[in-house]
N, C-alpha and C positions, 0 to 999 in steps of 0.2 A: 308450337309443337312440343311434345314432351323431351327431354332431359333424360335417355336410357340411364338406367342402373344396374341394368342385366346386361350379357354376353347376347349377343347378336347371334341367333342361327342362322342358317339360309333357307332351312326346312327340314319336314320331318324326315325320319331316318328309319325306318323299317328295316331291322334285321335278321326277323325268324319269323313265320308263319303263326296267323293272327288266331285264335289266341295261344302263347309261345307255350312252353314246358312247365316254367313255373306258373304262369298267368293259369293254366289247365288245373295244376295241383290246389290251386287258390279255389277257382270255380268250383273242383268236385267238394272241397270242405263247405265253400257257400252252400253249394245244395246241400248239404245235409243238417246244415247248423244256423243257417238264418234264414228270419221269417222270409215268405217266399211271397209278399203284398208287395216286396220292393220290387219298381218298374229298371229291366236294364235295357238300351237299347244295344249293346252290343259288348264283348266279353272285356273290356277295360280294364287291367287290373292295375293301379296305378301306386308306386312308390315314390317317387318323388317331383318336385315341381320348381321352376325355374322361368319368371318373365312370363310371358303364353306357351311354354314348352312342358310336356306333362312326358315324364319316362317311366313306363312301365318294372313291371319286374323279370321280365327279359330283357332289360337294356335298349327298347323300340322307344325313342322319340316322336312325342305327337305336338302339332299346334291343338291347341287346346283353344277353338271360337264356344266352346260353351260356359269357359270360366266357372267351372262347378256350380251350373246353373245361375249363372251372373251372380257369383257372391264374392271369386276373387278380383276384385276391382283394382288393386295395386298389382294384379300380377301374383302368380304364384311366389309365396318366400321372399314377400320384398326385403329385403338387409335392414331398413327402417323400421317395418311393423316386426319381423322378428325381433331384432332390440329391445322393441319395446316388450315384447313378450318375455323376451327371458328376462327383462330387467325388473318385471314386477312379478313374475313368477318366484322371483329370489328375494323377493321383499313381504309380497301377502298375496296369496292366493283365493283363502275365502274367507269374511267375518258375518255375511250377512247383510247387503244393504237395508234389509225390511226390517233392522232390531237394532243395524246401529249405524255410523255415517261412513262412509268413505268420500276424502277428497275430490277423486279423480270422475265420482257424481256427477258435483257438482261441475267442472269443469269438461266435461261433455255435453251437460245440460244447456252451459254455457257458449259454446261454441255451435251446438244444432240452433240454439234462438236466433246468430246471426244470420243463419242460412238459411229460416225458416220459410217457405212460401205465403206466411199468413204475417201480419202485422202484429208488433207484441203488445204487451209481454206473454211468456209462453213458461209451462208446466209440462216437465216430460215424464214420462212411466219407462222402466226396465223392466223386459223380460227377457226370452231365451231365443227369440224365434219370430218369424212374422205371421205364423199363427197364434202368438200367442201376444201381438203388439194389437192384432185387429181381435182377438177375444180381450184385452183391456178396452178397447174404439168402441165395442158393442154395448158392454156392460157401462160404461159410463157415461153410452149416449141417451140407454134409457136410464138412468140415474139422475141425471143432469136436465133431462127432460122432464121428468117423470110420465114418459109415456111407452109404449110395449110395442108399438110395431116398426120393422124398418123396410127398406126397400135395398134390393141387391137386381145385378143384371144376367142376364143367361150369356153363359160365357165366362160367368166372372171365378178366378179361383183366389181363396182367402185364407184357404187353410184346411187341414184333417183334424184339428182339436172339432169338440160337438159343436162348439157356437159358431167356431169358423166354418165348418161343414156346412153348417146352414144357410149362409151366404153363400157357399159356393155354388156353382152350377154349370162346370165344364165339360166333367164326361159323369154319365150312369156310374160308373166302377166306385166312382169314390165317392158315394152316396147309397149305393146298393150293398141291401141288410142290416143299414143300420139306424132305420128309422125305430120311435120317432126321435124327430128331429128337434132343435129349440124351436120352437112354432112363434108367429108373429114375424116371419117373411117373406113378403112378396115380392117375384123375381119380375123384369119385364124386358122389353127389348134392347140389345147392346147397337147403335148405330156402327156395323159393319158393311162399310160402302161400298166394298164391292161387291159383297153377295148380295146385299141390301136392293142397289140400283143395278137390276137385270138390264142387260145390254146398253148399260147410259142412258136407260129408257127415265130415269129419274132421275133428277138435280140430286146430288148428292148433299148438298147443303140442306135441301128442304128436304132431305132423306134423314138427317142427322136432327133437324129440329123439329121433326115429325115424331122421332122418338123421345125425346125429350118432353115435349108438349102431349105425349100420351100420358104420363103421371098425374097431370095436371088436368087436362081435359077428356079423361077418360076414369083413369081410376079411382083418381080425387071424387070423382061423380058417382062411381054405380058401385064400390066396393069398399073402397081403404078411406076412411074418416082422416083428412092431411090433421087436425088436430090431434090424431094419437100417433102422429109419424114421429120417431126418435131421432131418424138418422137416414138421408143415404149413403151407402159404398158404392165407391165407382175406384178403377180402375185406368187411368186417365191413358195410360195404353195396356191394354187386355194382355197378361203372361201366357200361362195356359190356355187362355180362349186365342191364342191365334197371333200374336203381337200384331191386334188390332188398335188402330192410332183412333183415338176419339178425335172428331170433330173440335174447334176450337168451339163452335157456335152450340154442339150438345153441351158442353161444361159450363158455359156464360150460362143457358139457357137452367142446367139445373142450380146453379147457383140462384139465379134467381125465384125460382121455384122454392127452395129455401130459407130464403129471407123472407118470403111472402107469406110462408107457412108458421114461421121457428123452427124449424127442421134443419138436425144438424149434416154439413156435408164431407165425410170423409171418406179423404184418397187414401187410398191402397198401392205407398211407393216402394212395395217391399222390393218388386224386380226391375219398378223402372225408376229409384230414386237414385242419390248418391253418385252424380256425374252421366248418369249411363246413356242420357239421352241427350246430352250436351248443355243441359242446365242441370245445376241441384237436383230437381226437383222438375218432372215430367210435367207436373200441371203448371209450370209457371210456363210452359208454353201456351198454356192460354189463360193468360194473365186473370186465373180468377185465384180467389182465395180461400180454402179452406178451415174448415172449425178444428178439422182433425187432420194429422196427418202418420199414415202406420209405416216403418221402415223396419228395414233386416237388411239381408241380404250381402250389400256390398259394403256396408260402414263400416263393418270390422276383419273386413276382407278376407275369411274364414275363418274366425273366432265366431261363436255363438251368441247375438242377440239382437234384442229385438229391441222397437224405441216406439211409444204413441206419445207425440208432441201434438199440445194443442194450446189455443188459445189458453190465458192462465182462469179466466172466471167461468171457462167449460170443466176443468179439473175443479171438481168443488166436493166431489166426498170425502168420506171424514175417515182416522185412521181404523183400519180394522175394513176399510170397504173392498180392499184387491188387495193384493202383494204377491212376491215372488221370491223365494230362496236364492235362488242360482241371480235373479234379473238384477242385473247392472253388475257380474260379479267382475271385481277390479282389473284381474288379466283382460278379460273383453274388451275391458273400458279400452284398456293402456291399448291395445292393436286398434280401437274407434279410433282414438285423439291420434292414432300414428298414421291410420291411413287417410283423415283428412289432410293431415300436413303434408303428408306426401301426395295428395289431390291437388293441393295449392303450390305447393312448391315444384311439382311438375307440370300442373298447367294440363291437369290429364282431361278434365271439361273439355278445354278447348281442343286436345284431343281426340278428346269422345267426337265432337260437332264434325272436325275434319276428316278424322278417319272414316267415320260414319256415312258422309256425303261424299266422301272420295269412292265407297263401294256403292252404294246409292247410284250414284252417278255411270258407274259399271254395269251396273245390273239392269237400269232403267230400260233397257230394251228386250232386256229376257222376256216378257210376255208376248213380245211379237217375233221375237226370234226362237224362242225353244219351246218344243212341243208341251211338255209337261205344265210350264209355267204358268199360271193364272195371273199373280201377280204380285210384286215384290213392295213393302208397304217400310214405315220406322221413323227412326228420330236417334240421333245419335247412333250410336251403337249398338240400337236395340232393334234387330230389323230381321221381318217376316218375309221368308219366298213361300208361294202359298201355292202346291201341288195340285194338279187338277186332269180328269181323266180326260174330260172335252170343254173343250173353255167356249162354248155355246151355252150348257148348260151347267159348267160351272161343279161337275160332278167332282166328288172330294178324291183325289188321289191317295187315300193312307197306306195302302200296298206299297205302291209307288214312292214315296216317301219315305215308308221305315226303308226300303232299300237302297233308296241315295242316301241316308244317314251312314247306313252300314259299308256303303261301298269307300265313303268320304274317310271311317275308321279304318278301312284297307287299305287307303292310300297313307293314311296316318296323319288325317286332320278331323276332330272333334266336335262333331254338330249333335244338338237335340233338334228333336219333333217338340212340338207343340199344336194343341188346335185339332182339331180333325186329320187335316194333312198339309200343315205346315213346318218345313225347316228355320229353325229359329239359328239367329246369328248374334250371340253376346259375348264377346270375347273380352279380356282384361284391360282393362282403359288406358294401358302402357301399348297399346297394339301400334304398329307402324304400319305406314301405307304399304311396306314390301311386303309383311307378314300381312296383311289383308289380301294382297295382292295375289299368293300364293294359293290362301283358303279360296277364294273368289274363283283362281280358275281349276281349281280342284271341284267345287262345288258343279261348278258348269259343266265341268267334262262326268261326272255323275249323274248329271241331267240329262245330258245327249244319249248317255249308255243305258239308263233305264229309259228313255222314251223310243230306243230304236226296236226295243221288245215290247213297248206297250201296245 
């Protein structure tokens, strides 16, 4: 178990009516002065941050299970990664990694090859973002290849930049009006088992390599030439599409696909890399190996950037082929290399694994005990309760769901939606079983209170 660094709360602490005074005077400036395309689920207005504890600007303490959409992975203001932050803030902030070197590059570069899911040697790209780690994945699969088409799944989200948009395919919104699009992607089915397999009426294993085995014996056949395929993206568990856990036997199955083609295969670990699922690295749960691998999110545990590591004779273009101003800029780096050390030296992995399974283990009976519940799905600490209006037919609860989100901010714990109408559960990899313990039956008691008016 993890080595606390932080102050132990017992829970959140709610001291003025949601959203407070200042939290209100914040909101009316947003409405008037920021774009209005950003999604909020409820009036949050957040000043400072401490371990999984987020304190608003009324002075209301919240657990914080969203971890700024799973990106603070040491916890908010680890004492570690701030160090390092301000220690290279006061030394060099930007030179440019695209025009001239910085050290602390290569030594991140360094330290992802150890960890990497694929066997090396490895070549990494910096950018800002995990939309812009999977637009490096895209453009250098068909580079690398030299061939123009890829394959992405329905469900899958990769990003709002254009190339990433293209891959995506979560909800209408974030694809409506801005066609066209990069063209040369064909989307296909995501093995999601249990809307997949209607009433257990189907093996979910041969539901999982049913989809898998449709690229191959179906598309490959009447539509998409597998010799102009560049690349798949998969998502080896689905963020936005619902923190849908792939099948071990879909990933073997498209890897194989793969090799049988030349066709390059990369994971998308922007939300489930970096501990959060109780390995490194989401697809090393089923032990296959990718060409590509795209990260963000929790490696620099809110500093901005993005990383595509791949095998080293996949990165083969020449200078002048990508680059990135801000990508790999040194501050970032120094909070990367602080929050791996602080992953290892607190044993937050193994963390993730137990905390994770410890709520896991809690919840496992929600679908037969609470009205709402369809079904609770994850890996580590990356884990879906999946809302639903009659679990007969499995109709999507998203009413119902944005309102246990909202009611969970009332009581002053911090969940996102995901998915149609799914509650996603990703809290900072410093979490303890008390503090899961807390959100878990906050969660519940949100459940029973919207399902008694459903």
């Amino acid at each position: 178990m993890t080595t606390k660094t932080m102050s132990v709360t017992a829970g959140p602490k709610i001291k003025t009516a949601l959203p407070g005074p200042n939290a209100k005077r914040v909101l009316e400036g947003d409405e008037k002065f920021i774009s209005p395309s950003y999604t909020r689920s409820y009036p949050m207005v957040a000043k400072s941050g401490r371990g999984i504890v987020v304190t608003d600007v009324d002075g209301n303490e919240f657990f914080d299970f969203s971890a700024g959409i799973a990106v603070t992975s040491t916890g908010h203001c680890h004492p570690d990664v701030v160090a390092a932050i301000q220690k290279q803030a006061g030394e060099l902030i930007h030179m440019s990694g695209t025009d001239f070197y910085y050290e602390n590059m290569v030594q991140l570069a360094q330290r992802l090859s150890k960890i990497a899911p694929m066997k090396g040697p490895h070549r990494v790209y910096y950018g800002n973002s995990g939309a812009e780690a999977v637009e490096c994945a895209l453009k250098l699969a068909r580079y690398h290849t030299k061939r123009q088409n890829v394959i992405a799944f329905f469900g899958a989200f990769h990003g709002r930049t254009m190339g990433a948009l293209s891959l995506t395919a979560s909800k209408p919104q974030q694809r409506r009006r801005f066609s066209p699009l990069v063209p040369g992607v064909t989307h296909v089915r995501y093995p999601d088992v249990y809307r997949g397999c209607v009433d257990g009426a189907q093996d979910p294993e041969k539901f999982a390599l049913g989809c898998a085995r449709f690229i191959e014996e179906k598309l490959f056949k009447t539509t998409l030439a597998p010799e102009e395929v560049a690349a798949i993206f998969v998502e080896p568990v689905q963020g936005e599409g619902g923190y849908v856990v792939a099948p071990t036997i879909f990933m073997q199955e498209l890897r194989k696909t793969c090799d049988r083609h030349g066709i390059m295969l990369v994971v998308d670990e922007v939300q489930s890399g970096i501990g959060r699922t109780g390995k490194w690295f989401a697809v090393e749960h089923a032990g296959v190996e990718p060409d590509m691998v795209c990260m963000a999110k929790g490696i620099a545990s809110g500093m901005p950037l993005g990383v595509t590591m791949t095998k080293a004779e996949v990165m083969d273009w020449i200078p002048g082929s990508h680059a990135s101003t801000f990508g790999g800029n040194p501050v970032c780096i120094a909070a990367a290399l602080a929050t791996l050390d602080v992953i290892e030296k607190e044993h937050l992995i193994e963390n993730s694994a137990q905390v994770g399974a410890h709520m896991l283990k809690r919840m496992a009976e929600w679908p037969s005990k609470l009205k709402l519940v369809g079904d609770v799905r994850g890996r580590g600490l990356m884990i879906g309760v999946d809302i639903v209006k009659d679990k007969v037919t499995k109709e999507y609860g998203a009413a119902e769901r944005d309102r246990i989100v909202e009611m969970a901010f009332e009581r002053g714990v911090l969940f996102l939606g995901c998915g149609p109408s799914t509650v996603r559960i990703c809290p900072p990899l410093v979490v303890t079983r008390d503090e899961a313990d807390v959100a878990v039956d906050v969660l519940a008691e949100c459940i029973r209170e919207v399902g008694k008016g459903a």
